[in-house]
C-alpha positions in Angstrom: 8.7 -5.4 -3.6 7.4 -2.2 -4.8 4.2 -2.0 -6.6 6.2 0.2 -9.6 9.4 0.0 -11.2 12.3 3.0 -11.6 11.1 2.4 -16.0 7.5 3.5 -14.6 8.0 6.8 -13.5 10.4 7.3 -16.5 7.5 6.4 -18.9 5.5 8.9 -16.3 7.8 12.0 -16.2 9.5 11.5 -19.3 13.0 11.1 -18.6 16.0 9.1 -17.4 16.5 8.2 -13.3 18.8 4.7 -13.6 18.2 1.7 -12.5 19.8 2.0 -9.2 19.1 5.3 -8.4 18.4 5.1 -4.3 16.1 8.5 -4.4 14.3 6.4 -6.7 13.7 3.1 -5.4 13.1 4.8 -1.6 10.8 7.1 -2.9 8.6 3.5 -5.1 9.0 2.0 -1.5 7.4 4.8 0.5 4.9 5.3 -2.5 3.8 1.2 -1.8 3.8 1.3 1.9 1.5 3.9 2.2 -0.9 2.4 -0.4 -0.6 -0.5 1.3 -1.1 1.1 5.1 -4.7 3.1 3.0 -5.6 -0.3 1.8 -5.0 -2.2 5.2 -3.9 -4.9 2.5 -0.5 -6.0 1.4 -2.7 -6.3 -1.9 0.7 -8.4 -3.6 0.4 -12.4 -3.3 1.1 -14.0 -0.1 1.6 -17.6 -0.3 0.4 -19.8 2.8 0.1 -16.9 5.4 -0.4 -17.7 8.6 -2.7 -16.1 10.7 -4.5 -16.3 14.1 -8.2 -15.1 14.5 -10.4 -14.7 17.7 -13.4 -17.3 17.7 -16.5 -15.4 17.3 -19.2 -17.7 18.5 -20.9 -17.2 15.0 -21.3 -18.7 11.7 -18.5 -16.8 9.8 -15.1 -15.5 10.0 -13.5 -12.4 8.6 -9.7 -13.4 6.5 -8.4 -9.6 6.4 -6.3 -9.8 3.3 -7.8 -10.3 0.0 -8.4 -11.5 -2.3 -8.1 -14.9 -1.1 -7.1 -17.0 -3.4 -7.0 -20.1 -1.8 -7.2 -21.6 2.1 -4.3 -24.8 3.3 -5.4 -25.4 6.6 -7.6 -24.5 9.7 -7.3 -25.5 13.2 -9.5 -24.7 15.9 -7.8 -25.0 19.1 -5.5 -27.0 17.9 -7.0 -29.3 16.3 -7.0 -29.5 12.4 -10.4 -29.2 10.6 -12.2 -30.7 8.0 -12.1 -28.9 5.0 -15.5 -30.5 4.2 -16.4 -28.2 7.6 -15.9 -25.1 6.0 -16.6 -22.8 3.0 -15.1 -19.7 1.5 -17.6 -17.3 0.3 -17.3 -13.6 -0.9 -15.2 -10.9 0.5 -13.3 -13.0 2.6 -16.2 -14.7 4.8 -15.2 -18.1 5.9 -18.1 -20.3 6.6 -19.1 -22.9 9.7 -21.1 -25.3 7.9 -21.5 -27.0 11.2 -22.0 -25.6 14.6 -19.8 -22.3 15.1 -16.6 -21.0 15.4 -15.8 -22.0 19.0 -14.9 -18.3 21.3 -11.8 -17.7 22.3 -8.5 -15.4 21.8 -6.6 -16.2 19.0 -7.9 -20.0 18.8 -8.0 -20.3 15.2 -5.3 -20.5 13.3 -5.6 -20.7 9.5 -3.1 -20.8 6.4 -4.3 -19.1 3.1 -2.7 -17.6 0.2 -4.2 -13.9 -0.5 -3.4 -11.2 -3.0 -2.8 -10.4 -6.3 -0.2 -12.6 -8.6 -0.1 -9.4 -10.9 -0.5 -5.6 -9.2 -3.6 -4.2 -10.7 -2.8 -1.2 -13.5 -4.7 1.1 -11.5 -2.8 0.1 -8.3 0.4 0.5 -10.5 -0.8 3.7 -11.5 -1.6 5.2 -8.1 1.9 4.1 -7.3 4.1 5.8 -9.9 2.4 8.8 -10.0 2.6 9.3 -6.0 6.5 7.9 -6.2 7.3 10.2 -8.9 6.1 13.4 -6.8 8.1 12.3 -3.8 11.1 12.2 -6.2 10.4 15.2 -7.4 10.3 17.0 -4.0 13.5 15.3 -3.2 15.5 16.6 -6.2 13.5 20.2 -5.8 15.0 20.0 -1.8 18.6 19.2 -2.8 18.3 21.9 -5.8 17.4 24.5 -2.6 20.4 22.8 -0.6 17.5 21.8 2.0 16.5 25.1 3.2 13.6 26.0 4.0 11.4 28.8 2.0 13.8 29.3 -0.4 12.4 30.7 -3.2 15.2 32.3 -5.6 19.3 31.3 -5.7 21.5 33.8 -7.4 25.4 33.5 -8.1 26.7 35.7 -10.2 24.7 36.9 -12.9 22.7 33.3 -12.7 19.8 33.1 -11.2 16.8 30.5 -10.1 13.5 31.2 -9.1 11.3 28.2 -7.5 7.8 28.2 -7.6 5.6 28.4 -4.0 3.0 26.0 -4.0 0.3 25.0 -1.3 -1.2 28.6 -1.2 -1.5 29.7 2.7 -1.1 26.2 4.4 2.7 26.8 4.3 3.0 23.3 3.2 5.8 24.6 0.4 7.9 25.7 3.2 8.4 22.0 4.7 10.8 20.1 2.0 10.4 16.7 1.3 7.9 16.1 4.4 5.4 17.6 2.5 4.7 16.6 -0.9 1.5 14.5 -0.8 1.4 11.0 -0.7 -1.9 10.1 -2.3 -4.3 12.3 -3.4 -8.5 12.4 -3.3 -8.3 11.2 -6.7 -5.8 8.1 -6.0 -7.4 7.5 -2.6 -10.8 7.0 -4.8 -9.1 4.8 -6.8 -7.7 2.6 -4.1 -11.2 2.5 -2.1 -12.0 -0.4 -3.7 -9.3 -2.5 -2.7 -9.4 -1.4 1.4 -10.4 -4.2 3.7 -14.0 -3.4 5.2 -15.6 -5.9 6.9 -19.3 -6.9 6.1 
């Protein structure tokens, strides 16, 4: 599910794309899928995701989605653990009360619910603004019948001139490819949501 809707980037641009308009909706999915591949996160609610971690020989384990809302079950080497044998603590951090979490390659297996139940605004934000450029492009490419450079069209006595952006880096020249994805300021706004481990 995409992190905005089609009545987003209408509220955004100020116009009218409808409800099932497939530039649209690809353009919200591409939007999510790169803040999500920034974030290393799938940042929406999972519900009892299963996962399999290496045994570190230490005190604490790393759960690489957050946040984590709540944890079902752990086994270590196939055996099921005590919940009274672990804690949750900040950041993800699963804690060995006792001993430590035994080495070995993909030996623990745990089910946890991570994520958010409701995208964050600023997530949301990020996301329409970044889906509605990538629209743009793509109706600024099909205006230009998809060729390259084209800066003018002329039939008749009508005429259009398009605009050249991306100075000398040529980027203007490359269609759809190249409008931006997520700018500095939207990356700085999703920093806080990437995974980094303590």
């Amino acid at each position: 599910m995409g992190f905005c809707s089609i009545d987003d980037i209408n509220t955004f641009l100020g116009t009218t794309i409808l409800p099932d308009d497939a530039q649209a909706l690809l353009a919200i999915d591409e939007a999510t899928a790169v803040i999500q591949n920034y974030c290393n996160q799938k940042i929406e609610q999972v519900s009892d995701d299963t996962i399999q971690l290496d045994g570190t020989g230490s005190t604490k384990l790393f759960l690489p989605e957050l946040p984590v809302v709540s944890i079902s079950s752990v086994e270590v080497d196939g055996v099921l653990l005590d919940p009274t044998y672990y804690a949750l603590a900040e950041n993800g951090v699963l804690w060995r009360k006792y001993g430590v979490w035994t080495v070995g390659a993909r030996n623990i297996s745990i089910t946890y619910t991570h994520g958010y139940a409701s995208i964050p605004e600023d997530v949301k934000g990020v996301c329409y603004r970044s889906a509605s450029r990538l629209y743009q492009a793509q109706l600024k490419a099909k205006r230009q019948d998809f060729i390259s450079g084209l800066q003018s069209v002329s039939v008749g006595d009508w005429s259009e001139a398009y605009e050249t952006a991306g100075g000398s880096s040529g980027e203007s020249d490359k269609g759809v490819s190249a409008a931006r994805t997520l700018l500095m300021s939207e990356k700085d706004i999703l920093n806080r949501y990437r995974y980094k481990r303590i």
